[in-house]
C-alpha positions as CSV (number, residue, x, y, z in Angstrom):
1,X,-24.0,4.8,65.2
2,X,-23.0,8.7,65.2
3,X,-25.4,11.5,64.6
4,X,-24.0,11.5,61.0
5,X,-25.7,8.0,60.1
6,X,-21.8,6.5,60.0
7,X,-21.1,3.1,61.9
8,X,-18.5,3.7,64.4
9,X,-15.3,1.3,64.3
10,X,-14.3,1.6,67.8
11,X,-13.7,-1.2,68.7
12,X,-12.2,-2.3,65.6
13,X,-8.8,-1.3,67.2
14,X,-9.1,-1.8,71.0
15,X,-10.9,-4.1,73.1
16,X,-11.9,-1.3,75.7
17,X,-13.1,0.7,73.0
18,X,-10.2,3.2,73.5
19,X,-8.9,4.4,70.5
20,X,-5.0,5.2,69.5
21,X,-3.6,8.9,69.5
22,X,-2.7,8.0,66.3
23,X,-5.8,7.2,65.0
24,X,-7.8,9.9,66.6
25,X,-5.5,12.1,64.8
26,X,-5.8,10.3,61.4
27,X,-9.5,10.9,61.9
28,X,-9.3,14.3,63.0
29,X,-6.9,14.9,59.8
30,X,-9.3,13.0,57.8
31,X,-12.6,15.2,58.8
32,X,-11.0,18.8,58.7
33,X,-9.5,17.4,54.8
34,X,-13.0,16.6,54.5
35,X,-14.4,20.0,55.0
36,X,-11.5,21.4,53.0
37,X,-13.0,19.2,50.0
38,X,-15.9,20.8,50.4
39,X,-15.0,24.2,50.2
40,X,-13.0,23.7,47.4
41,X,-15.7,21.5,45.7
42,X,-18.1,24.9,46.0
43,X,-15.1,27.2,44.9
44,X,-14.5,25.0,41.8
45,X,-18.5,24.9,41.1
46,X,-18.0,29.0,41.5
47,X,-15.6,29.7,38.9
48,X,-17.5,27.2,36.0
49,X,-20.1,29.6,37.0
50,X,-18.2,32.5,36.3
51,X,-16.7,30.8,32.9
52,X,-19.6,30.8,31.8
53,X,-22.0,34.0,32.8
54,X,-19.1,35.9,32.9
55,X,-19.7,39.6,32.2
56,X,-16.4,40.3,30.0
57,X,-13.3,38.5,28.6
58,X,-10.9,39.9,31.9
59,X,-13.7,38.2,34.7
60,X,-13.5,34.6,32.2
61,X,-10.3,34.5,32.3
62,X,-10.0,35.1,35.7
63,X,-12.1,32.5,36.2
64,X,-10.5,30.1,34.2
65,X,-7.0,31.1,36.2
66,X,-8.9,30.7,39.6
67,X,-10.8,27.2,38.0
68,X,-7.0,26.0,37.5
69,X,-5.7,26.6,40.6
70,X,-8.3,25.0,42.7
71,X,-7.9,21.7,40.9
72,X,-4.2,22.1,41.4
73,X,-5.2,22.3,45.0
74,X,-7.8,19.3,45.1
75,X,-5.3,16.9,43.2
76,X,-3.1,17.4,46.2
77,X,-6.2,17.5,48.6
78,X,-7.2,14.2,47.0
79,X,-3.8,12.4,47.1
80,X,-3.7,13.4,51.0
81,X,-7.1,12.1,51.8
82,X,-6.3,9.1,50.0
83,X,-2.7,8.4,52.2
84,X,-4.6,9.1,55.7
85,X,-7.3,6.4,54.6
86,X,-4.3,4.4,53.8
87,X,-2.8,4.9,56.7
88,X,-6.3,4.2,58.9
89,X,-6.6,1.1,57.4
90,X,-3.2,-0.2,58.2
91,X,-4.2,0.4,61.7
92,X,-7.2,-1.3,61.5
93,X,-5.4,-4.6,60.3
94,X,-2.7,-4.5,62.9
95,X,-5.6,-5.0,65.3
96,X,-6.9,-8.0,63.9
């Protein structure tokens, strides 16, 4: 078990443990998109904020502009996280 609290699959793809280059770099893909969502996810939460305490009409709609580009982002954030999962569990079943 990692410090995060998640099993480890290891050895769901090698018998010495050893993972693929391919997977380690599906993984590392997979983490850094990860922390991407995140940022996003508090960049998102920032602009509903400023929707709706906004000061004046300009700072809304600014926020409304910035709230619609950052799903614009996530959607393709999203649809990438979704094809490197994809992609891990493909290599998982080839090893079994």
């Amino acid at each position: 078990m990692s410090s995060s609290g998640k099993l480890e699959h290891n050895s769901d793809f090698s018998l010495d443990g050893t993972l693929p280059s391919d997977v380690v770099r599906l993984r590392e893909e997979l983490a850094d998109l990860s922390d991407r969502h995140g940022k996003l996810d508090a960049m998102l939460r920032d602009a509903a904020l400023r929707q709706r305490f906004g000061a004046d009409p300009e700072s809304i709609a600014k926020a409304k502009d910035d709230e619609r580009n950052h799903l614009l982002v996530l959607d393709r954030l999203m649809t990438r996280m979704r094809a490197v999962e994809a992609k891990l569990l493909i290599r998982r079943r080839q090893y079994h």
